[in-house]
N, C-alpha and C positions, 0 to 999 in steps of 0.2 A: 672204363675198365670193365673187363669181362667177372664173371664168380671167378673163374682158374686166377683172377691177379690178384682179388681177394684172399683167397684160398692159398698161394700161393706164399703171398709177404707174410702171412702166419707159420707158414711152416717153414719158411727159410729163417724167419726172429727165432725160430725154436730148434733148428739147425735137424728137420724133420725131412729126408725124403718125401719126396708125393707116391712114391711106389709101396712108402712101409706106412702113410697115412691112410691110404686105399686098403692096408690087408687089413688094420687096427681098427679099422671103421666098415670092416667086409665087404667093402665095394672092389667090384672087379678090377682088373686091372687094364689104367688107361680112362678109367672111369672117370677121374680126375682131370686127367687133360684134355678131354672129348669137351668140358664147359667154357673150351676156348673159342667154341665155336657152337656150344648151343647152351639150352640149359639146363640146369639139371631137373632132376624129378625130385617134389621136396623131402618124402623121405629120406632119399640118399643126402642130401643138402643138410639135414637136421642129424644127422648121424655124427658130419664133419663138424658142425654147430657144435654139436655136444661135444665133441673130442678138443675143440679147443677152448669150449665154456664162454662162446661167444654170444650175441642174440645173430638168429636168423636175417634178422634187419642190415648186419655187417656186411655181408655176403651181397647185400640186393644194392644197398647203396651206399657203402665205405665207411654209414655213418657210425662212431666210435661214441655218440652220447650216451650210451648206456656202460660201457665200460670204465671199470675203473683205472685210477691216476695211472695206476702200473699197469695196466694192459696196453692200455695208449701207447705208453712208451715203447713196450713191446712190439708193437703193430708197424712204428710210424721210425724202428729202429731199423 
């Protein structure tokens, strides 16, 4: 899985466009979908982290051990 399908299954459990997560988080637009094919720069990566109160670590490699019971759920929903 790329960051964007990361990125992506969080914002669809939260029923969040990637256009209005991109302005919320003041990354450009498109910014988001461009980590379909590359990756990102961790600034911007740590912005979307914080917006959904994840760790960084989610993002890199899907792993959910740091989250709690209800996020999981969230994530895996």
């Amino acid at each position: 899985m790329t960051v964007f399908d990361y990125v992506k299954i969080l914002a669809d459990a939260r029923n969040i466009p990637i256009s209005r997560l991109e302005k919320e988080c003041g990354l450009g637009n498109a910014t988001i979908k461009a980590w379909e094919k590359s990756y990102p720069k961790i600034d911007k990566l740590y912005k979307v982290s914080s917006f959904f109160d994840v760790p960084l670590e989610y993002f890199l490699t899907g792993n959910t051990g740091d989250l709690s019971p209800s996020e999981k759920i969230i994530i895996s929903a």
